[in-house]
py3Dmol code that shows the C-alpha trace and the ligand (Angstrom):
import py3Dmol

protein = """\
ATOM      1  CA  UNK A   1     -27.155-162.348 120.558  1.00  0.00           C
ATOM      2  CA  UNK A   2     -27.698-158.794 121.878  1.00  0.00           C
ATOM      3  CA  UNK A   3     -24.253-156.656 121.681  1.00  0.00           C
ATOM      4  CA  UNK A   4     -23.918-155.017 125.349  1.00  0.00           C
ATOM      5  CA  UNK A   5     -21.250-153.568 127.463  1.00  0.00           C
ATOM      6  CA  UNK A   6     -21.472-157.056 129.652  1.00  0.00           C
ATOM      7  CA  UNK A   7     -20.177-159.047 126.539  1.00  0.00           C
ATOM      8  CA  UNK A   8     -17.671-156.597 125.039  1.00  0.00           C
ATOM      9  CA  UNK A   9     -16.209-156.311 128.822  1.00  0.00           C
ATOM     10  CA  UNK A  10     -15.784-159.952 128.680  1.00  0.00           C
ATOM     11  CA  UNK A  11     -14.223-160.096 125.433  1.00  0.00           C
ATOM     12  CA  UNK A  12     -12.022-156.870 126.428  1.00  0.00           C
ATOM     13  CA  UNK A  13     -11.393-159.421 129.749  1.00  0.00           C
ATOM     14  CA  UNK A  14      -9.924-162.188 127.259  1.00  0.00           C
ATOM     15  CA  UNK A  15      -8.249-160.134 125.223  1.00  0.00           C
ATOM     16  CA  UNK A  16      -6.082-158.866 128.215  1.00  0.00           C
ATOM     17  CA  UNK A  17      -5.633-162.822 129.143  1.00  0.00           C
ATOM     18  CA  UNK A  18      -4.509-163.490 125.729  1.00  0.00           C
ATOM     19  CA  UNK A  19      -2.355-160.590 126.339  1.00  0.00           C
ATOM     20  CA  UNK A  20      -1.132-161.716 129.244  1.00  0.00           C
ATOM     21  CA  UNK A  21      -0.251-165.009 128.401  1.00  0.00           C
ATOM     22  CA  UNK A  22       2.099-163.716 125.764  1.00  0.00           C
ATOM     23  CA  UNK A  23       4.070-162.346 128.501  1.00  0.00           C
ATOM     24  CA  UNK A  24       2.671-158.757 127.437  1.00  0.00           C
ATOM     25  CA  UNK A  25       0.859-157.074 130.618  1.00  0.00           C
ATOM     26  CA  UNK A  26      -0.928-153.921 129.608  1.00  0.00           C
ATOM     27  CA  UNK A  27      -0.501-151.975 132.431  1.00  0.00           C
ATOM     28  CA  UNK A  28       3.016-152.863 133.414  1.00  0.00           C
ATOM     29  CA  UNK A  29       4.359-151.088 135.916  1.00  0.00           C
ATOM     30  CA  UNK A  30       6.712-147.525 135.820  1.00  0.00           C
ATOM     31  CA  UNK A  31       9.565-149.400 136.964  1.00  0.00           C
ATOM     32  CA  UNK A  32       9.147-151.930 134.654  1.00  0.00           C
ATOM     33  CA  UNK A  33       9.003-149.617 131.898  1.00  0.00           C
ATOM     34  CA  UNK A  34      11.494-147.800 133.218  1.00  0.00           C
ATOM     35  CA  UNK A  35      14.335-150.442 132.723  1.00  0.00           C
ATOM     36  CA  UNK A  36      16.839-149.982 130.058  1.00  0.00           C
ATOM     37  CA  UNK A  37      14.612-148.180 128.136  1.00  0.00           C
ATOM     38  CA  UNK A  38      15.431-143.868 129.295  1.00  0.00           C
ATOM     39  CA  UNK A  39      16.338-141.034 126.638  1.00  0.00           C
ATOM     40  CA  UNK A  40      17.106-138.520 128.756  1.00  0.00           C
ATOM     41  CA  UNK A  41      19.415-136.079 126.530  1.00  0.00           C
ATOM     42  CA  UNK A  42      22.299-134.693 128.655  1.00  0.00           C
ATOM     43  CA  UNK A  43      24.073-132.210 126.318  1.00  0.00           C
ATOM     44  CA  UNK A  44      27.296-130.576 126.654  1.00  0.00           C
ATOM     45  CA  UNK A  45      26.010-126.860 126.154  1.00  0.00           C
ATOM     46  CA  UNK A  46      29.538-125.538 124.789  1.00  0.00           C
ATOM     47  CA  UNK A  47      28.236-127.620 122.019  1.00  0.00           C
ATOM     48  CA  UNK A  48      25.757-125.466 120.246  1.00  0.00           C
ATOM     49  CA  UNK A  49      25.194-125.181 116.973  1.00  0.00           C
ATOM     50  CA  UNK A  50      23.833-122.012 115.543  1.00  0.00           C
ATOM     51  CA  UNK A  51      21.706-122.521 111.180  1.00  0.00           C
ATOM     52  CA  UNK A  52      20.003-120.370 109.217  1.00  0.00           C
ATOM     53  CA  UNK A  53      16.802-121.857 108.107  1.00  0.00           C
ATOM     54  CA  UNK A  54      14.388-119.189 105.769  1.00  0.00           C
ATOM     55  CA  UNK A  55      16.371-116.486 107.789  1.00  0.00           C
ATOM     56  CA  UNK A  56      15.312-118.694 111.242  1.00  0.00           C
ATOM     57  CA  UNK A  57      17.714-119.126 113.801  1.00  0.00           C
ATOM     58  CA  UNK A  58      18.416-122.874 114.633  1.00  0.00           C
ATOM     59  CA  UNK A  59      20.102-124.064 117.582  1.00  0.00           C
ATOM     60  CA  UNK A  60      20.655-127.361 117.950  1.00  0.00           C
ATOM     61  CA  UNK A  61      22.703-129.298 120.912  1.00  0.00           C
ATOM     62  CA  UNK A  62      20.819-127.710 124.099  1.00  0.00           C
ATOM     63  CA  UNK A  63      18.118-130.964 124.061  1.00  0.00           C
ATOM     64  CA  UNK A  64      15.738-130.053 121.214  1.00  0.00           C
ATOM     65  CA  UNK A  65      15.974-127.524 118.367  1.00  0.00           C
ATOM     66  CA  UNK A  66      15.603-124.135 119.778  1.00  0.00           C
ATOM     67  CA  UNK A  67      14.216-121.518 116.841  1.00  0.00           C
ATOM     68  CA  UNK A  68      14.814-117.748 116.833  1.00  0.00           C
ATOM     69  CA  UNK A  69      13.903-114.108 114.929  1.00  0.00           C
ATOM     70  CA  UNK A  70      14.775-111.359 116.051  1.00  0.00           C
ATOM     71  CA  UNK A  71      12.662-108.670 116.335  1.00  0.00           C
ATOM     72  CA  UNK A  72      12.029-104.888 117.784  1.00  0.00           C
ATOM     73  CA  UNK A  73      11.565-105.991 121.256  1.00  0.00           C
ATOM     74  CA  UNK A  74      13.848-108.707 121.456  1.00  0.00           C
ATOM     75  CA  UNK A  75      13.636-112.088 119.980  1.00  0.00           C
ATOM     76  CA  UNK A  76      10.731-114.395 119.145  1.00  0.00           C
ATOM     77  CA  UNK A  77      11.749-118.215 120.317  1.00  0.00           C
ATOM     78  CA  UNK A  78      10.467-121.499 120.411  1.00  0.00           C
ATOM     79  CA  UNK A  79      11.308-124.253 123.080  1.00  0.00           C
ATOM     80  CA  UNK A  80      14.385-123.713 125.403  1.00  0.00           C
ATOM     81  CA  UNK A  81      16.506-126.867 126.037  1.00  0.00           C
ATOM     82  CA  UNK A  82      17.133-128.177 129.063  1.00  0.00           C
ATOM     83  CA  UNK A  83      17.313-125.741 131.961  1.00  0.00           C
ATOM     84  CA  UNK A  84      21.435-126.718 132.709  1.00  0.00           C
ATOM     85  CA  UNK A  85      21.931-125.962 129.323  1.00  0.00           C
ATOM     86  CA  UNK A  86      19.398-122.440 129.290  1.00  0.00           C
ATOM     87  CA  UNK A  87      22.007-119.378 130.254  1.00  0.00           C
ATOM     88  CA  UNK A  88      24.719-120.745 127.466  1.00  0.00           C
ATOM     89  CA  UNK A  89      21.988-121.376 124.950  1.00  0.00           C
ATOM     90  CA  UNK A  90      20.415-117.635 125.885  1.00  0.00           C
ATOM     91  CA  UNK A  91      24.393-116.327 125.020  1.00  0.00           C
ATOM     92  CA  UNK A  92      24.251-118.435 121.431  1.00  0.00           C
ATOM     93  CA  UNK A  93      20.483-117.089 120.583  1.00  0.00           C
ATOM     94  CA  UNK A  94      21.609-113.481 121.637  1.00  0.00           C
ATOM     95  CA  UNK A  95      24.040-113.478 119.767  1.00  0.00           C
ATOM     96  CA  UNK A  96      22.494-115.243 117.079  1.00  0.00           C
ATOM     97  CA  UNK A  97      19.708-112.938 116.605  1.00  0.00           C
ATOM     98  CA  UNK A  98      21.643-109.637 117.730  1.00  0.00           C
ATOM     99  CA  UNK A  99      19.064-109.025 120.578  1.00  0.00           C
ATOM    100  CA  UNK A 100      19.363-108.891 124.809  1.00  0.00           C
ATOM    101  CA  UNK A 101      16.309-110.606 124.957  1.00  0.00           C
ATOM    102  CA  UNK A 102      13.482-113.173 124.547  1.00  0.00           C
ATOM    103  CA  UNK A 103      10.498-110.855 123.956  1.00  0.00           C
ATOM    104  CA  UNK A 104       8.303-113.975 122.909  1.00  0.00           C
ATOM    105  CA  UNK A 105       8.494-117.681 123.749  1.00  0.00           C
ATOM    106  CA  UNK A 106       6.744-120.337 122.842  1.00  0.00           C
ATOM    107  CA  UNK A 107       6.605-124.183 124.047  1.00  0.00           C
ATOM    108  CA  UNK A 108       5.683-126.600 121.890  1.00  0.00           C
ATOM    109  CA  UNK A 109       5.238-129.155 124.794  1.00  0.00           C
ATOM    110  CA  UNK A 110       6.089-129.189 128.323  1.00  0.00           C
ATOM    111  CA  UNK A 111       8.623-131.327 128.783  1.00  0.00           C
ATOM    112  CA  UNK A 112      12.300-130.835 130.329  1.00  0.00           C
ATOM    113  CA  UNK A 113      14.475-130.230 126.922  1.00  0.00           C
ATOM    114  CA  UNK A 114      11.486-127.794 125.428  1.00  0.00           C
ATOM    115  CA  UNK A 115      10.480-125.609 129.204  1.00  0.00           C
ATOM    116  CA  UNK A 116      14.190-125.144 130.538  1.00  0.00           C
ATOM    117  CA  UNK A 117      15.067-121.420 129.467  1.00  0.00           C
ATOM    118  CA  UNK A 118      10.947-120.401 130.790  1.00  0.00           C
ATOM    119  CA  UNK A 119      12.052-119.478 134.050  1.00  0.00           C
ATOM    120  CA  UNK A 120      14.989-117.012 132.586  1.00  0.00           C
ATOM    121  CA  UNK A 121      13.090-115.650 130.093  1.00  0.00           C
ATOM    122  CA  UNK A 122       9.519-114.989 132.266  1.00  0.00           C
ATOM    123  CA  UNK A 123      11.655-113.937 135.159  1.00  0.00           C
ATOM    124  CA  UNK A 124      12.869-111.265 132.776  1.00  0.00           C
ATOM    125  CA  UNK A 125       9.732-110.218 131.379  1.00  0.00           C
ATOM    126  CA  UNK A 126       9.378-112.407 128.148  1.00  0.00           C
ATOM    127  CA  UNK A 127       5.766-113.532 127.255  1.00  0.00           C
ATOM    128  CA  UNK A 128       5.391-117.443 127.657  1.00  0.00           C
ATOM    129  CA  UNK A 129       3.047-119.359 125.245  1.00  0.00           C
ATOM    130  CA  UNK A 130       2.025-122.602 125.427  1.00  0.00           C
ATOM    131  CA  UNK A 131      -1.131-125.160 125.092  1.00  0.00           C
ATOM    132  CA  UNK A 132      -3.150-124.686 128.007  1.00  0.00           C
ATOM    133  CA  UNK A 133      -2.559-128.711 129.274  1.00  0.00           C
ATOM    134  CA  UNK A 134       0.927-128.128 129.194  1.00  0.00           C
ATOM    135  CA  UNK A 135       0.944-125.031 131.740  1.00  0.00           C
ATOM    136  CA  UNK A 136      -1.173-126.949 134.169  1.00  0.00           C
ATOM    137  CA  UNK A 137       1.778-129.575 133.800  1.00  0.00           C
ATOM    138  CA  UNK A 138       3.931-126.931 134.554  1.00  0.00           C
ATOM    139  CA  UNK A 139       2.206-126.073 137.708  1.00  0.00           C
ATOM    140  CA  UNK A 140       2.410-129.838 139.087  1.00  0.00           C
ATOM    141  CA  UNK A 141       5.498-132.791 139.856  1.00  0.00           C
ATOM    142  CA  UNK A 142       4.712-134.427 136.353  1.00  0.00           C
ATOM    143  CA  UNK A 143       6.137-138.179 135.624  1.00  0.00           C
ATOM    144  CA  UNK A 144       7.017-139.464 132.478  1.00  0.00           C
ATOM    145  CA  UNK A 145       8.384-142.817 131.131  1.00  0.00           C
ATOM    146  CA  UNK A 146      10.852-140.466 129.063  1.00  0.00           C
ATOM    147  CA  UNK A 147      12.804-139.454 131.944  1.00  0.00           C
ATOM    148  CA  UNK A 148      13.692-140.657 135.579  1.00  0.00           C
ATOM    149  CA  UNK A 149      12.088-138.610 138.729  1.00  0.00           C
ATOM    150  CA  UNK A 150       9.678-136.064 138.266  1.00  0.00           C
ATOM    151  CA  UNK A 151       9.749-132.862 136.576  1.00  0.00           C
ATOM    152  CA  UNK A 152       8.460-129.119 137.761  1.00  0.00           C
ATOM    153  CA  UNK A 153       6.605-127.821 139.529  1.00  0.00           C
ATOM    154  CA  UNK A 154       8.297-124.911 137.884  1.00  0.00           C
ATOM    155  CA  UNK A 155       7.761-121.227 139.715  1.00  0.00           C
ATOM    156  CA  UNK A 156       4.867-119.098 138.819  1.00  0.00           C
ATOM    157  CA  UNK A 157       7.402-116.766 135.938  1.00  0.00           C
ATOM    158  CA  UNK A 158       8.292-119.883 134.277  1.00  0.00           C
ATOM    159  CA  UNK A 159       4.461-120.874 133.467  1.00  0.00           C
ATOM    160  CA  UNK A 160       3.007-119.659 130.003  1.00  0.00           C
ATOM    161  CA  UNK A 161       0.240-117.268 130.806  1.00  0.00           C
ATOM    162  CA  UNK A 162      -0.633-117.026 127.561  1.00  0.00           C
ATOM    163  CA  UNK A 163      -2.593-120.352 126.632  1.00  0.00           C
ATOM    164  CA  UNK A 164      -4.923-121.806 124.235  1.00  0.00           C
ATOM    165  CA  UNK A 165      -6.752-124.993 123.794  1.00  0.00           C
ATOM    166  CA  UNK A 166      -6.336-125.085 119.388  1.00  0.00           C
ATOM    167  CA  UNK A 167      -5.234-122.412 117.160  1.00  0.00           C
ATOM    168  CA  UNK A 168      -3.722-119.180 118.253  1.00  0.00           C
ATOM    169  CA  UNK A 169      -1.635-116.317 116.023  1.00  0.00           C
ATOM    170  CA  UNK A 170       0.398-113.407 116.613  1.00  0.00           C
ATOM    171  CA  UNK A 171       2.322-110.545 114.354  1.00  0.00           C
ATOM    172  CA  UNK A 172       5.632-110.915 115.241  1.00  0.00           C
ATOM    173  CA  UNK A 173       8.240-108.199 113.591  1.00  0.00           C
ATOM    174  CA  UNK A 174       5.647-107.622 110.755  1.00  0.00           C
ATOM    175  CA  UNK A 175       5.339-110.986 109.927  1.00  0.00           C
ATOM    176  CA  UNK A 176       2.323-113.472 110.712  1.00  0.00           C
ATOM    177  CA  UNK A 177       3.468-116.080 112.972  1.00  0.00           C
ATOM    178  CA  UNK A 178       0.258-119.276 113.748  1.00  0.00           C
ATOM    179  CA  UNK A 179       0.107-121.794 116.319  1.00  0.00           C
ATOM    180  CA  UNK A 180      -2.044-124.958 116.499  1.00  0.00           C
ATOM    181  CA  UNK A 181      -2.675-127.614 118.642  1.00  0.00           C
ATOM    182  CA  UNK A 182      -1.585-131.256 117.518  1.00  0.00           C
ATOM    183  CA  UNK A 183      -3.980-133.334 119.715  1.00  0.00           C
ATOM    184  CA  UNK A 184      -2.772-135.983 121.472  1.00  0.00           C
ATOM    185  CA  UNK A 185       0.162-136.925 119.461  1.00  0.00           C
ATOM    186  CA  UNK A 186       3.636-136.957 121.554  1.00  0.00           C
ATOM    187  CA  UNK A 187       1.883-135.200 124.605  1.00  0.00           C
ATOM    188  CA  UNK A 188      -1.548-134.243 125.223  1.00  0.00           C
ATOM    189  CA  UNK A 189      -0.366-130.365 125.004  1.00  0.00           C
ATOM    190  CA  UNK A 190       1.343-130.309 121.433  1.00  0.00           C
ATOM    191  CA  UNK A 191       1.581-127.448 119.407  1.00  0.00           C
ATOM    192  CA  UNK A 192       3.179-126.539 116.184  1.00  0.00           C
ATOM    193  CA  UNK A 193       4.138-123.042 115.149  1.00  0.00           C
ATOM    194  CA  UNK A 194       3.629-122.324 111.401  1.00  0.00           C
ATOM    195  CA  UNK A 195       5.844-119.274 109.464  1.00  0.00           C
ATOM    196  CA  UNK A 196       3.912-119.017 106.030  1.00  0.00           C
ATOM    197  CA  UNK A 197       5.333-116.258 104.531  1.00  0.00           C
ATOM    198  CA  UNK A 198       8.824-118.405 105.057  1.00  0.00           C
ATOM    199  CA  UNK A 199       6.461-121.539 104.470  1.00  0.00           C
ATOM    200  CA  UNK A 200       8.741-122.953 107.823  1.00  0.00           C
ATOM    201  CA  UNK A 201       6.945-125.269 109.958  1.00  0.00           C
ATOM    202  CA  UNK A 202       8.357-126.105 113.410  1.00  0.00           C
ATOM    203  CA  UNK A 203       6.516-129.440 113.987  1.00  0.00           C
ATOM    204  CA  UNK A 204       7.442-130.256 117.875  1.00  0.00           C
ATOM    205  CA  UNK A 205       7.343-132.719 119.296  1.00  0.00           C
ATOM    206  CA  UNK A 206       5.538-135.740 116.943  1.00  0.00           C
ATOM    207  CA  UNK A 207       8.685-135.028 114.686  1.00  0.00           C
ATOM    208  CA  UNK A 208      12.052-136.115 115.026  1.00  0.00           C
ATOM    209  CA  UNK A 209      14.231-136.823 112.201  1.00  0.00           C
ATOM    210  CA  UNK A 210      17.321-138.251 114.200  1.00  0.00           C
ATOM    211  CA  UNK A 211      15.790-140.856 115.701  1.00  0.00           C
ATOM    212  CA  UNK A 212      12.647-142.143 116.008  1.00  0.00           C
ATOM    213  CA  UNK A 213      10.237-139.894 117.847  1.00  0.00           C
ATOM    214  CA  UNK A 214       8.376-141.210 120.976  1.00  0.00           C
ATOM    215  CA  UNK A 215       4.899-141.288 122.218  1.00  0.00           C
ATOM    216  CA  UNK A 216       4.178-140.200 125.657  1.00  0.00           C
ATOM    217  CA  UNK A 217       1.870-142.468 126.707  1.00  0.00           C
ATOM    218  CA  UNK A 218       1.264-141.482 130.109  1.00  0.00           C
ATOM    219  CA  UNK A 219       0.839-138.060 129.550  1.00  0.00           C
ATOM    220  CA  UNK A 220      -2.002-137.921 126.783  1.00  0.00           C
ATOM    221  CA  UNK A 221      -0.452-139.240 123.713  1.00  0.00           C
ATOM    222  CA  UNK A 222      -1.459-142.262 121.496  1.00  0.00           C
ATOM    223  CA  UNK A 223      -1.123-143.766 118.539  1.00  0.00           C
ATOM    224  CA  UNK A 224      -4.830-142.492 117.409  1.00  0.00           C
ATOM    225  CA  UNK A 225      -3.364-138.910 118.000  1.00  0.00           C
ATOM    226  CA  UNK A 226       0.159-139.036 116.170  1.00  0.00           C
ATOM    227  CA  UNK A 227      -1.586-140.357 113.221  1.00  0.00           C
ATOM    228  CA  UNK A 228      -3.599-136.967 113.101  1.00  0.00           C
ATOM    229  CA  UNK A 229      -0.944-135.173 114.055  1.00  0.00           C
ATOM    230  CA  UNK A 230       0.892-136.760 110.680  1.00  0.00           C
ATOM    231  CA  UNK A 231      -2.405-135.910 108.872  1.00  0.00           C
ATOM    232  CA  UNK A 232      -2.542-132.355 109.960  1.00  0.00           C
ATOM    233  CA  UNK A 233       1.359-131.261 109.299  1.00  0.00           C
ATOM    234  CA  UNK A 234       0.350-132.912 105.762  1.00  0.00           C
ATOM    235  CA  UNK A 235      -2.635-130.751 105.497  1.00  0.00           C
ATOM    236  CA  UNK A 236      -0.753-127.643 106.493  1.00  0.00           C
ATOM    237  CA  UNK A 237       2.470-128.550 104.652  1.00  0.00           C
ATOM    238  CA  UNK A 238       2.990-128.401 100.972  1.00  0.00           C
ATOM    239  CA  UNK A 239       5.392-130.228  99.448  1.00  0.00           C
ATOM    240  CA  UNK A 240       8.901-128.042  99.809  1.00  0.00           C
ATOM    241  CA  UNK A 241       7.750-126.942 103.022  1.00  0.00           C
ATOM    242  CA  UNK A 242      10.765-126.812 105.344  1.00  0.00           C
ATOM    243  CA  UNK A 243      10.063-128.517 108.230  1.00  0.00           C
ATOM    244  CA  UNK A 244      11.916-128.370 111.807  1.00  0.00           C
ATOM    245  CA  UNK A 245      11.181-131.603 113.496  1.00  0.00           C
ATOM    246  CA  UNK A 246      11.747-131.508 117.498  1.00  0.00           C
ATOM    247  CA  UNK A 247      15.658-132.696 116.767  1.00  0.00           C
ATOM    248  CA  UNK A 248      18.069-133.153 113.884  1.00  0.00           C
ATOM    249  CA  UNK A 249      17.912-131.982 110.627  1.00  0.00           C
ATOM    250  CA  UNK A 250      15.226-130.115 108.880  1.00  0.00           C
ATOM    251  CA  UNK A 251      12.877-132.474 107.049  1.00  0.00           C
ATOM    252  CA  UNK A 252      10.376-131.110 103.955  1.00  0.00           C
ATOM    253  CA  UNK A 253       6.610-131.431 103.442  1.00  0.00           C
ATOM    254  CA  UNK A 254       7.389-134.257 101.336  1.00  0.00           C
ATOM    255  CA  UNK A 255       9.161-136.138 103.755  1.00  0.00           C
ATOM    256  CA  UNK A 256       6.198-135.952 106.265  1.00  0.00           C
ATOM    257  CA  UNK A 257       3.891-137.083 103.866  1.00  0.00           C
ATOM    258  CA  UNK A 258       5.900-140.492 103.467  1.00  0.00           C
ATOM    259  CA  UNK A 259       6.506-140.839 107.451  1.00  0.00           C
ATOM    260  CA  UNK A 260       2.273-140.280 107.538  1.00  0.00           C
ATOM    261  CA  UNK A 261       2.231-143.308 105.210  1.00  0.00           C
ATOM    262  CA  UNK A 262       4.619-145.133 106.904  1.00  0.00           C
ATOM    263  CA  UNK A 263       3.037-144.686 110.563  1.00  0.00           C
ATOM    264  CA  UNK A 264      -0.707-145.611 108.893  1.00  0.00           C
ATOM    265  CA  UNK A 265       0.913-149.103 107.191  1.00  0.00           C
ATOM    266  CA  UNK A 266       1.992-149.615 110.868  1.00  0.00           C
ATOM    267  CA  UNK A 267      -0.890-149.008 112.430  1.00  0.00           C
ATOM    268  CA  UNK A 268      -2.728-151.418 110.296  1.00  0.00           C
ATOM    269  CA  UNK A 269      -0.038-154.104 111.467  1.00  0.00           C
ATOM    270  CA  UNK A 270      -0.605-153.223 114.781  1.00  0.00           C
ATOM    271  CA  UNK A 271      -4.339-153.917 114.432  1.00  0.00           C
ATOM    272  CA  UNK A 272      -3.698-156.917 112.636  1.00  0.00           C
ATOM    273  CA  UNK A 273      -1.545-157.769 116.113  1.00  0.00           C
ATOM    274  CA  UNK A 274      -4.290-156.601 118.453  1.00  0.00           C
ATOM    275  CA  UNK A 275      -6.534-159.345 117.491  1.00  0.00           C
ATOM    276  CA  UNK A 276      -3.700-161.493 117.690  1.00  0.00           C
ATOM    277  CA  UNK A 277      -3.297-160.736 121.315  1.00  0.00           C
ATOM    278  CA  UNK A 278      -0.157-159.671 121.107  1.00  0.00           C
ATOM    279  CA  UNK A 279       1.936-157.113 123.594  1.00  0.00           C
ATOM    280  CA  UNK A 280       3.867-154.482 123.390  1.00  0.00           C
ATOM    281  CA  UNK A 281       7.484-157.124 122.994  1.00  0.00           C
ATOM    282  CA  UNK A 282       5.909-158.839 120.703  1.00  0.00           C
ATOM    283  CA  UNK A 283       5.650-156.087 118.176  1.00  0.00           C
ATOM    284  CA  UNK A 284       9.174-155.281 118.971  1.00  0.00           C
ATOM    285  CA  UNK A 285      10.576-158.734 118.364  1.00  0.00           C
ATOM    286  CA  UNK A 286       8.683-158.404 114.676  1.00  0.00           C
ATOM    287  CA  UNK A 287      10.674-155.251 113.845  1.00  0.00           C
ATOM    288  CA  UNK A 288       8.502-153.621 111.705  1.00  0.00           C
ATOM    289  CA  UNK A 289      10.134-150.712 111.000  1.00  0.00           C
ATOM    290  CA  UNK A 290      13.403-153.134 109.688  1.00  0.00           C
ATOM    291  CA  UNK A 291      13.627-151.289 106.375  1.00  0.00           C
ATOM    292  CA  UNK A 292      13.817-147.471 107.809  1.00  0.00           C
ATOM    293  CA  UNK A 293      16.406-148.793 111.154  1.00  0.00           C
ATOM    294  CA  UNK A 294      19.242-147.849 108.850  1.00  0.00           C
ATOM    295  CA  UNK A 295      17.893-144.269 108.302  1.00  0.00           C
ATOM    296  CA  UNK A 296      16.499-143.616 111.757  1.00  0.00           C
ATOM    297  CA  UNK A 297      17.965-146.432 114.453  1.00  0.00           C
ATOM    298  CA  UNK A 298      16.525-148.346 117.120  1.00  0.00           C
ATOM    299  CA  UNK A 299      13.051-147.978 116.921  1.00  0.00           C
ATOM    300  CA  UNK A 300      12.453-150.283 119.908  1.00  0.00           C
ATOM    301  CA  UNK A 301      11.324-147.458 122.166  1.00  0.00           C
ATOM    302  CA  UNK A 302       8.532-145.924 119.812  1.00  0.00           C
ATOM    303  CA  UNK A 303       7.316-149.039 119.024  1.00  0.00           C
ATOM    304  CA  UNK A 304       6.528-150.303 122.553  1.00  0.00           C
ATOM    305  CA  UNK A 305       5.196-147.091 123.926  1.00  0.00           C
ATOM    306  CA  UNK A 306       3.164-146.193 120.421  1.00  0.00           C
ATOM    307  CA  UNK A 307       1.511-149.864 120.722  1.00  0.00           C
ATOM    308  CA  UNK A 308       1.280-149.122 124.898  1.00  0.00           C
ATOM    309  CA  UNK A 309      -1.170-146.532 123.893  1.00  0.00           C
ATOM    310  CA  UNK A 310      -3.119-148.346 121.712  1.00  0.00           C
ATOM    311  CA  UNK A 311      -3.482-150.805 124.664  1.00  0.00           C
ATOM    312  CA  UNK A 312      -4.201-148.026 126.896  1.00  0.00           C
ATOM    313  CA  UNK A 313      -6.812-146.416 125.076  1.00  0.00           C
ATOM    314  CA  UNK A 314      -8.835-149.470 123.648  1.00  0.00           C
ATOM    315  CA  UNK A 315      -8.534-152.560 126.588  1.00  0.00           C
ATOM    316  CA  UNK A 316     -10.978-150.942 129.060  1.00  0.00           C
ATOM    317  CA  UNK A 317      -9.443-151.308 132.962  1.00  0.00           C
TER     318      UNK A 317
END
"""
ligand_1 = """\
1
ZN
Zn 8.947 -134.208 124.319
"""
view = py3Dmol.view(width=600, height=400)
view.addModel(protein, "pdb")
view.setStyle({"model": 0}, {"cartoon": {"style": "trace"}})
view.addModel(ligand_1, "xyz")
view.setStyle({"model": 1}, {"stick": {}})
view.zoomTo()
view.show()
C-alpha cells in the first residue's frame, strides 16, 4: 500500500479516537483548561528585591526578574513586571542603577509580568525592543491559558518599535549587548539577551528555576520549540555561564545543559505515550518528572500544556 494524505488522515482520525476514549480531548476547550489550573503572579510591589549579578541589576518580586545597567543616557532594562507593580519597580531600578531613566528596554516576550513598565518607559521616551510577533501581540486583545481575560491592546508608546525576527545587537555603555530569537519555545516571540563580556545570559521566558516553566501553547509555543530553545542557550552558554532564568534564582550553563537532557528524556516518553494514545491527564497521572518535584514543585501545569502542544502541532484538525 501507497502512503497518501487519505491514509495518514485516517490514522491521524484514530489516533484522536484513541485519544478520546482515554478521556483526553485534544482540543479541549479554554474554559476547560482554564479550571484550577491559572498562574497569574499578583505581587506585593513593596516587596522588591534589588542583586548584583556580574555588576547586573536584579529585581526580583514585580512578576519576573527585571535586569538593569546603568548607563550615560539612563538605564538599559529588560522586561518590566506587571504594570500595577511598574512605578514602584521604576523607584527600585532608579535607584538601583543611580539613573532617572530607562534609556533602553527590552522584552523578552509579551506577556503581562514582562510588558507592564512599556507604557512608562515609551511614554517617556525610552526605546522599546522586542521580537517582532510579540509587538503585533501588543497591538491586539491577546488570550492566553496563563492568565484569565485578555491582555493589551496596549497604546501605541508602549509597543516596541524596534523589532526583529532573529538576532539583533546593540553597544550599550561601551559594552556589547546581543539579542536572539528562541523560536517557538514559551511564546512564539522569545528572545534572550546575551552579556558576553560578563558571560550573563538572561534566558526569558523558556527558563524558570522556581518552578517549572510553562509552554504557551496557544500563542506559538511547543514542545518541538523549547527543546531548541534548551539546545540553543546550551550552544551559547558555556559551562559557568550565569544564567537569569525568567524567575528565581540565577541558574549556570551547566545547569541548562542537564534541564536540556532532562526535557529530551521526556520528550522521548512522551512519544513513547503518543502512540499509546494517551492525553494530556494521562501523562500527568504518570508523573514523570517525580524525581526533580522536590527541587522544582508541581509540574502538573508544564506537563499538560508541553504535551497539549505536541497534540496541537502533530494530530492534524
Ligand atoms: Zn511568559
Amino acid at each position: 500500500m501507497t502512503f497518501s494524505r487519505r491514509t495518514f488522515l485516517r490514522g491521524s482520525a484514530q489516533a484522536i479516537g484513541a485519544a478520546s476514549l482515554l478521556g483526553a480531548l485534544p482540543h479541549a476547550t479554554n474554559a476547560a483548561l482554564a479550571a484550577g489550573k491559572e498562574r497569574k503572579p499578583r505581587v506585593a510591589a513593596r516587596d522588591i528585591q534589588v542583586k548584583d549579578v556580574a555588576g547586573l541589576a536584579v529585581l526580583s518580586g514585580a512578576g519576573c526578574n527585571v535586569v538593569a545597567l546603568p548607563g550615560p543616557d539612563g538605564a538599559l532594562m529588560i522586561d518590566g513586571g506587571l504594570a500595577e507593580n511598574s512605578a514602584v519597580l521604576l523607584k527600585a531600578l532608579a535607584a538601583a542603577t543611580r539613573t532617572s531613566r530607562v534609556d533602553t528596554l527590552i522584552n523578552t516576550h509579551w506577556h503581562p509580568e514582562q510588558t507592564g513598565s512599556n507604557e512608562a518607559v515609551g511614554k517617556a521616551g525610552g526605546t522599546l525592543i522586542a521580537h517582532e510577533v510579540s509587538r503585533l501581540a501588543l497591538t491586539r486583545a491577546e488570550q492566553s491559558p496563563l492568565f484569565e481575560g485578555s491582555y493589551g491592546p496596549l497604546p501605541e508608546k508602549a509597543r516596541p518599535a524596534k523589532t526583529t525576527y532573529n538576532t539583533g545587537s546593540l553597544q550599550f555603555a561601551g559594552e556589547p549587548v546581543e539579542y536572539r530569537y528562541l523560536p517557538a519555545a514559551h511564546t512564539n516571540g522569545d528572545l534572550f539577551i546575551h552579556f558576553p563580556r560578563r558571560n550573563v545570559i538572561v534566558a526569558g521566558g523558556p527558563v524558570a528555576a522556581d518552578h517549572w516553566p510553562v509552554i504557551d501553547y496557544q500563542n506559538g509555543g511547543f514542545m518541538h520549540g523549547f527543546l531548541r530553545s534548551y539546545e540553543i542557550l546550551s550552544e551559547v552558554a558555556h559551562a559557568d555561564t550565569v544564567i537569569i532564568p525568567a524567575n528565581g534564582p540565577t541558574l549556570t550553563g551547566a545547569d541548562i545543559a542537564k534541564q536540556k537532557d532532562m526535557y529530551f528524556e521526556l520528550f522521548r516518553m512522551f512519544c513513547v505515550s503518543f502512540n499509546k494514545g494517551y492525553g494530556p491527564m494521562d501523562i500527568v497521572a504518570e508523573r514523570p518528572l517525580k524525581a526533580f518535584e522536590a527541587q522544582y514543585g508541581d509540574p502538573a501545569q508544564f506537563l499538560e500544556y508541553a504535551y497539549r502542544s505536541t497534540q496541537l502541532a502533530t494530530i492534524p484538525f
